[in-house]
MIDOSE-1310 file (N, C-alpha, C; in nm, 2 decimals, decimal comma, always signed):
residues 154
xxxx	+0,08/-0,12/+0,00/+0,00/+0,00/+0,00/+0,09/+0,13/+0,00; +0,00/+0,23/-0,07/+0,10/+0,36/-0,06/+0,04/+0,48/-0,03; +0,10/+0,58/+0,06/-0,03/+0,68/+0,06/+0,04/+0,79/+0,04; -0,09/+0,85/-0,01/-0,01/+1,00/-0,07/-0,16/+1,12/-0,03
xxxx	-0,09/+1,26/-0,04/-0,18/+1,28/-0,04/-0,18/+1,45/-0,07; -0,29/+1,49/-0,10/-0,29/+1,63/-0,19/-0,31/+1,73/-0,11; -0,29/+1,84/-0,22/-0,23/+1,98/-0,14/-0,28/+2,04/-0,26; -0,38/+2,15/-0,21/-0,41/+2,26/-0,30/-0,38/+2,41/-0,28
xxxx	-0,32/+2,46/-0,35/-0,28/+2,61/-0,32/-0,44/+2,70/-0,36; -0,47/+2,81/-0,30/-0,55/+2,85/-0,36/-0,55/+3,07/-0,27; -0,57/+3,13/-0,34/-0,59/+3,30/-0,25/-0,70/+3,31/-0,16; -0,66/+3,40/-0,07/-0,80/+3,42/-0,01/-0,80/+3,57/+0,01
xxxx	-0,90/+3,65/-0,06/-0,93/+3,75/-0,05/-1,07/+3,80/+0,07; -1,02/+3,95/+0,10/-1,11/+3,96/+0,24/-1,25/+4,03/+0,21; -1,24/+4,10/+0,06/-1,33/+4,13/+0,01/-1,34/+4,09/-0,13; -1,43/+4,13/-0,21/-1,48/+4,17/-0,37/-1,36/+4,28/-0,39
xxxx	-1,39/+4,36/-0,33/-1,35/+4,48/-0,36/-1,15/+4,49/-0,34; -1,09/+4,35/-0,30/-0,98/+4,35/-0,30/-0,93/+4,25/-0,45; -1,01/+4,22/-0,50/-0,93/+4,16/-0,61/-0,92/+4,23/-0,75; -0,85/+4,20/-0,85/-0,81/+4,29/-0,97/-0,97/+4,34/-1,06
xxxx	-0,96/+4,46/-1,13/-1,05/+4,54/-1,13/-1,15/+4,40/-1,27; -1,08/+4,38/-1,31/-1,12/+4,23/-1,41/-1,20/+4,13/-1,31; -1,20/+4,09/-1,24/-1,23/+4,01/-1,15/-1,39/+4,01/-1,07; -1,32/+4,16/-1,04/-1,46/+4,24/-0,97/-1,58/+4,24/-1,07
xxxx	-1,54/+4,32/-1,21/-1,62/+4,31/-1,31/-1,71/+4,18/-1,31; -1,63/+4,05/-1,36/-1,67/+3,97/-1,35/-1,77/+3,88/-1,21; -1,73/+3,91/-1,09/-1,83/+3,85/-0,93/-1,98/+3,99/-0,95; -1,90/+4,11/-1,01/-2,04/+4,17/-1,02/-2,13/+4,15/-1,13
xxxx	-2,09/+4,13/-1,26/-2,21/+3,99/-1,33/-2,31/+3,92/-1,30; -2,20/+3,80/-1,20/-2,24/+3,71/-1,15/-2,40/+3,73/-1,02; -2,34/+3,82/-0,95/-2,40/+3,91/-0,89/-2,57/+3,94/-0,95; -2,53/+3,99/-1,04/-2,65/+4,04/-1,11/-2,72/+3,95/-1,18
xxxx	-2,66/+3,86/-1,24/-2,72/+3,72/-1,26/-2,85/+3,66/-1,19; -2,72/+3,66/-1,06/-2,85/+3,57/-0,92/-2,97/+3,65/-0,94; -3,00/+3,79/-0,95/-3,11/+3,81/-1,01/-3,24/+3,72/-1,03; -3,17/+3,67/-1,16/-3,30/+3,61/-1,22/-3,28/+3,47/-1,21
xxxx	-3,21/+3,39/-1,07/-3,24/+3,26/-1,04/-3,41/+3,25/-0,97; -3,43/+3,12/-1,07/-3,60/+3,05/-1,00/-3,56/+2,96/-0,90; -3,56/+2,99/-0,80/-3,59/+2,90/-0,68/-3,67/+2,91/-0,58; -3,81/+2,87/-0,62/-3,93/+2,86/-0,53/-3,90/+2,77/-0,43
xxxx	-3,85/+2,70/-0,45/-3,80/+2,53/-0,36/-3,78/+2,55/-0,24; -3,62/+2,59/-0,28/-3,50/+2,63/-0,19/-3,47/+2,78/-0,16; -3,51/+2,82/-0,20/-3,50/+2,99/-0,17/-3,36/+3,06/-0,19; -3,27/+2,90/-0,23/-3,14/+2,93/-0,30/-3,10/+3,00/-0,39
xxxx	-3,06/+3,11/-0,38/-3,02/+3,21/-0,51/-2,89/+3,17/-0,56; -2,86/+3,16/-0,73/-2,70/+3,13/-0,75/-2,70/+3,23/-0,88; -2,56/+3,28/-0,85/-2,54/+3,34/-0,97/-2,40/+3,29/-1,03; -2,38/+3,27/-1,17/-2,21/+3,27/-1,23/-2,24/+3,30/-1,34
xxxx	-2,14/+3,34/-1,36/-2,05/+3,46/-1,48/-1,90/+3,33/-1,51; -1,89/+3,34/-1,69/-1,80/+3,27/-1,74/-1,73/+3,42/-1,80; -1,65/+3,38/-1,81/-1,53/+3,46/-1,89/-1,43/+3,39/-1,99; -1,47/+3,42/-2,13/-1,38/+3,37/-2,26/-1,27/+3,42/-2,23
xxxx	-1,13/+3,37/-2,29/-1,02/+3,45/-2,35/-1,04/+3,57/-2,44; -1,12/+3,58/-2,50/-1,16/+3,65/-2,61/-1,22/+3,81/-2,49; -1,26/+3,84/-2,40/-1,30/+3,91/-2,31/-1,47/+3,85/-2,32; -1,54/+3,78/-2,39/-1,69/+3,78/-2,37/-1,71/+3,71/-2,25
xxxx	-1,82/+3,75/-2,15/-1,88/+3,75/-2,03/-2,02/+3,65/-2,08; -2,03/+3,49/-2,03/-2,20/+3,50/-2,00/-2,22/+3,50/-1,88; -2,33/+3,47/-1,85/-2,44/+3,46/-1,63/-2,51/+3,39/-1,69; -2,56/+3,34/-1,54/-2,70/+3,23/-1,57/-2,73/+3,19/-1,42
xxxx	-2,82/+3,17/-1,43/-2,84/+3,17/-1,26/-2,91/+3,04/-1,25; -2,92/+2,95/-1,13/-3,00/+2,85/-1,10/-3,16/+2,83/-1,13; -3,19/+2,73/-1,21/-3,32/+2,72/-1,25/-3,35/+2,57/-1,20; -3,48/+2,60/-1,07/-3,51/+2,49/-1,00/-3,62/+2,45/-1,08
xxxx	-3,68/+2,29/-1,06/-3,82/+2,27/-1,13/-3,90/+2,19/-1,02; -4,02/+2,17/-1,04/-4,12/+2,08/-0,91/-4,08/+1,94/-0,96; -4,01/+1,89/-1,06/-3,96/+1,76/-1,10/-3,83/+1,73/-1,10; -3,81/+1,75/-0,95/-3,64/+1,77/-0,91/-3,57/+1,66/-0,96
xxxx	-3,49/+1,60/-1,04/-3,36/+1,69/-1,06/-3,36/+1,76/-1,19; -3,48/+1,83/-1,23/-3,51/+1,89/-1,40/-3,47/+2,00/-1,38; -3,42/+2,08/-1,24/-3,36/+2,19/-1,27/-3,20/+2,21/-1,33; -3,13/+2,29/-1,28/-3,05/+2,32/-1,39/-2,96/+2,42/-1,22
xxxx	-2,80/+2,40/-1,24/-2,70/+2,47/-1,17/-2,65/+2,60/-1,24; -2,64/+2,68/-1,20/-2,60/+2,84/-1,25/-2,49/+2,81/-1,33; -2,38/+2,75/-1,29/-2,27/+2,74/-1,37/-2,26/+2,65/-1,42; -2,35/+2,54/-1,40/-2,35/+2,47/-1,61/-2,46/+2,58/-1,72
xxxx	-2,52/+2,58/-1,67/-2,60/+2,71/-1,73/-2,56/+2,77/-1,82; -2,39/+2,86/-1,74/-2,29/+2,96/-1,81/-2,20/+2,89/-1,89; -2,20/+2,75/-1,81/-2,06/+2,69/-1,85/-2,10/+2,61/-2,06; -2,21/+2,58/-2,01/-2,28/+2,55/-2,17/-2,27/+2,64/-2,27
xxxx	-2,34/+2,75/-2,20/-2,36/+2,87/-2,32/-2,23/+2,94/-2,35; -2,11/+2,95/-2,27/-1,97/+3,00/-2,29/-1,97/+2,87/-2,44; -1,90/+2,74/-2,38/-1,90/+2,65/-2,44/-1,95/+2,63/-2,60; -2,05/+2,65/-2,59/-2,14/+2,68/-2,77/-2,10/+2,82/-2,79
xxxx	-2,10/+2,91/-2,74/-1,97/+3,01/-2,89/-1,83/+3,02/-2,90; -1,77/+2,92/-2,80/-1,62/+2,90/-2,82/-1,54/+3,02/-2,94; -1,56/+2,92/-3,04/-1,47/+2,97/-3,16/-1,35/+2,92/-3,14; -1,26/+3,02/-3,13/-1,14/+3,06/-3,15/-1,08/+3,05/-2,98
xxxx	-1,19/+3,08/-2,88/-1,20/+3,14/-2,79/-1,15/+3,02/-2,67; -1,13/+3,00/-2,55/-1,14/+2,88/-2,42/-1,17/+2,98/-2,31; -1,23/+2,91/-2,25/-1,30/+2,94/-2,10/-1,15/+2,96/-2,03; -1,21/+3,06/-1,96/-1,09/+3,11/-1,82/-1,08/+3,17/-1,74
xxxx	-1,25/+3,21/-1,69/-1,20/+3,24/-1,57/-1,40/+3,22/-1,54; -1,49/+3,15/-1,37/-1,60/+3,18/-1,36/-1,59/+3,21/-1,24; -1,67/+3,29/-1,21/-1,71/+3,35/-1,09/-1,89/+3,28/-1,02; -1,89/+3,24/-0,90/-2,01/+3,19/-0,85/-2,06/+3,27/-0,70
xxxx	-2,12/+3,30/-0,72/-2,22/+3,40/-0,59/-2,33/+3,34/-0,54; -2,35/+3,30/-0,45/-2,49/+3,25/-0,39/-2,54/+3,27/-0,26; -2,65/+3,24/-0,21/-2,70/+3,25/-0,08/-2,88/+3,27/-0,07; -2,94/+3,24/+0,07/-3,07/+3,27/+0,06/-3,14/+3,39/+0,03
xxxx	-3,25/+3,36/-0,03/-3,33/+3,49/-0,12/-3,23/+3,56/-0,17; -3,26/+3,77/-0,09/-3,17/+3,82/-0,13/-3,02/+3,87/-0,08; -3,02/+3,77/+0,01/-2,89/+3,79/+0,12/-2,78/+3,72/+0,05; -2,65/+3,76/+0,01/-2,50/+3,70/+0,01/-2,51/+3,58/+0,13
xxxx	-2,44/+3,50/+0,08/-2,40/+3,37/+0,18/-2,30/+3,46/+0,28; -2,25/+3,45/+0,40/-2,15/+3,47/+0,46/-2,03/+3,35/+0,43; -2,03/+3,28/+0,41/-1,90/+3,20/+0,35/-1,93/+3,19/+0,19; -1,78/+3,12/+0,13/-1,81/+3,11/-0,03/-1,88/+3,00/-0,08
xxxx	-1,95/+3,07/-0,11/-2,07/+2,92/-0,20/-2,02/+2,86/-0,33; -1,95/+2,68/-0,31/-1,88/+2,66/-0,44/-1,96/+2,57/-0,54; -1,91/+2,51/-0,61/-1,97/+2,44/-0,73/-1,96/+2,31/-0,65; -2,13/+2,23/-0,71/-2,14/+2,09/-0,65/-2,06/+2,03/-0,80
xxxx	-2,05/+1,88/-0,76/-1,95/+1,79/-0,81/-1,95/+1,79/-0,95; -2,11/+1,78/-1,02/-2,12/+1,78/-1,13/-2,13/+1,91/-1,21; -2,13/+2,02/-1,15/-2,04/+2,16/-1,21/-1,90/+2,15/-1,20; -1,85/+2,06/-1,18/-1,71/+2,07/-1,16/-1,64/+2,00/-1,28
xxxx	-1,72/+1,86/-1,28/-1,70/+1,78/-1,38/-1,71/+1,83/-1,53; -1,82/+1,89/-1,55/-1,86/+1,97/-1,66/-1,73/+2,10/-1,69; -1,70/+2,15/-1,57/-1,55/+2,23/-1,58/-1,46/+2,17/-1,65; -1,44/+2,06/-1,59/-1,34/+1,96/-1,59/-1,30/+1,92/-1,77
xxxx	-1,44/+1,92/-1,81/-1,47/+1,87/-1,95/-1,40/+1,97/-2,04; -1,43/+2,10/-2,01/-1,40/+2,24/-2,09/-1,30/+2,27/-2,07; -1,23/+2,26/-1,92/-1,08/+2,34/-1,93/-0,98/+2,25/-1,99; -0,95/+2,37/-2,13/-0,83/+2,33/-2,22/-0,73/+2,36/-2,23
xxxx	-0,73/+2,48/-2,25/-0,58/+2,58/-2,30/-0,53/+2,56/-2,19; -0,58/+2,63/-2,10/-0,51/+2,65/-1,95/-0,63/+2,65/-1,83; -0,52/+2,64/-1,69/-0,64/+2,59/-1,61/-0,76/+2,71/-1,57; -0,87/+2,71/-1,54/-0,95/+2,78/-1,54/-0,96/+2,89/-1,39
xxxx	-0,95/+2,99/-1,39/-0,99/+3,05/-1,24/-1,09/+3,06/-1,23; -1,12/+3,03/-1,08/-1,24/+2,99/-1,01/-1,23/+3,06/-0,89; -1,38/+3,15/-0,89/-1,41/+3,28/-0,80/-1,53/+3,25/-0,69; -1,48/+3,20/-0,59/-1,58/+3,15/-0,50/-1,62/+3,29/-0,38
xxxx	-1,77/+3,33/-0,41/-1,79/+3,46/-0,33/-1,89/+3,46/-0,22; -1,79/+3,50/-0,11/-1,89/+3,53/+0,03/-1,90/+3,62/+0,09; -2,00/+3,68/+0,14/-1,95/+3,80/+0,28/-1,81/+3,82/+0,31; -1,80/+3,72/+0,39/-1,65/+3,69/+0,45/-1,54/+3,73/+0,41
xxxx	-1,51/+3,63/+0,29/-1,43/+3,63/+0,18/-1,42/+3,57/+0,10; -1,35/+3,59/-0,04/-1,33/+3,50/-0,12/-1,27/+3,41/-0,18; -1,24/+3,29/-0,24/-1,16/+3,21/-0,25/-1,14/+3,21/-0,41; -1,01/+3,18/-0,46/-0,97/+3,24/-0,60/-0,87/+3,08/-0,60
xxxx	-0,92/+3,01/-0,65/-0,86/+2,85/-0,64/-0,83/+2,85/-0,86; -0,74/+2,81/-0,91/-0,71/+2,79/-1,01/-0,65/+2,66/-1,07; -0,78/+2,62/-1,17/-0,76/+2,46/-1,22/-0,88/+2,40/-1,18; -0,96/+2,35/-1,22/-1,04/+2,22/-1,16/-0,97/+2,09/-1,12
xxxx	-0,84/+2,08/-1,15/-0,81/+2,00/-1,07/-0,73/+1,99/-0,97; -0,74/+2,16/-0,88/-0,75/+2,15/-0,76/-0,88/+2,09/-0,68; -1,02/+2,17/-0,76/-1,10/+2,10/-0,68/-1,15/+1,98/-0,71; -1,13/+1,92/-0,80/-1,22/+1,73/-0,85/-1,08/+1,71/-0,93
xxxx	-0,94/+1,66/-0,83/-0,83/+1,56/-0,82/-0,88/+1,47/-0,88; -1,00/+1,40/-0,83/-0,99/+1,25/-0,92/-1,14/+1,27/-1,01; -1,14/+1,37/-1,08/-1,24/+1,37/-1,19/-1,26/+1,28/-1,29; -1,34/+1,26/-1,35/-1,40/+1,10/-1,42/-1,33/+1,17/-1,56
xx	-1,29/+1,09/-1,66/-1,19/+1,10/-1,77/-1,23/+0,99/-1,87; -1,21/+0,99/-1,98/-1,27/+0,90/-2,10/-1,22/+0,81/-2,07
């Protein structure tokens, strides 16, 4: 037997308003996004914002349904629609904001397993930054395979 075991580097910022003026742009998208998440259910609001190389921005917010699991996660949402205008273009950087109604989470609200995977799928050129936003603070982790090490692979 052998054991090993992982280590992920990642920033932590104390506000929104401490990270690069690019960045901000992008969590306040996202931001604006959560807007128009439907969640009658859960009262869970999510917002994310993708960022091409190219500079184009999408959002997309959580879309819950009464025939659970037919809803839909904010950042596959973004992560699809980035995805279908590619081009020339690769995903690099998403930002994700969440919490009840219209309150921010006090910690960072991150992507469940299968938004990760779906990351996982997309990040090509280079690894993707990933903007996890809370009251608190925020976490700025880079790669999906800091966060899904043993992600599912053809």
């Amino acid at each position: 037997m052998a054991k090993k075991e992982l280590k992920i580097a990642y920033e932590i910022y104390s506000s929104v308003e401490d990270l690069s003026s690019e960045d901000r742009n992008l969590v306040r998208q996202a931001m604006k996004a959560r807007e128009s998440a439907y969640a009658p259910y859960s009262s869970f609001r999510v917002g994310a914002a993708v960022r091409l190389s190219d500079g184009r921005v999408f959002t997309a917010s959580n879309q819950e349904n009464s025939a659970y699991p037919s809803g839909m996660c904010a950042e596959r949402v973004a992560l699809y629609a980035a995805h279908a205008a590619l081009n020339d273009a690769y995903i690099q950087d998403l930002a994700v904001v969440g919490g009840e109604g219209d309150t921010l989470s006090e910690e960072p609200v991150c992507a469940c397993g299968a938004c990760l995977q779906v990351l996982k799928e997309f990040e090509s050129q280079q690894p993707v930054n990933v903007l996890y936003v809370g009251q608190r603070e925020v976490l700025k982790i880079q790669g999906v395979r800091n966060l899904l090490p043993f992600a599912f692979t053809k």
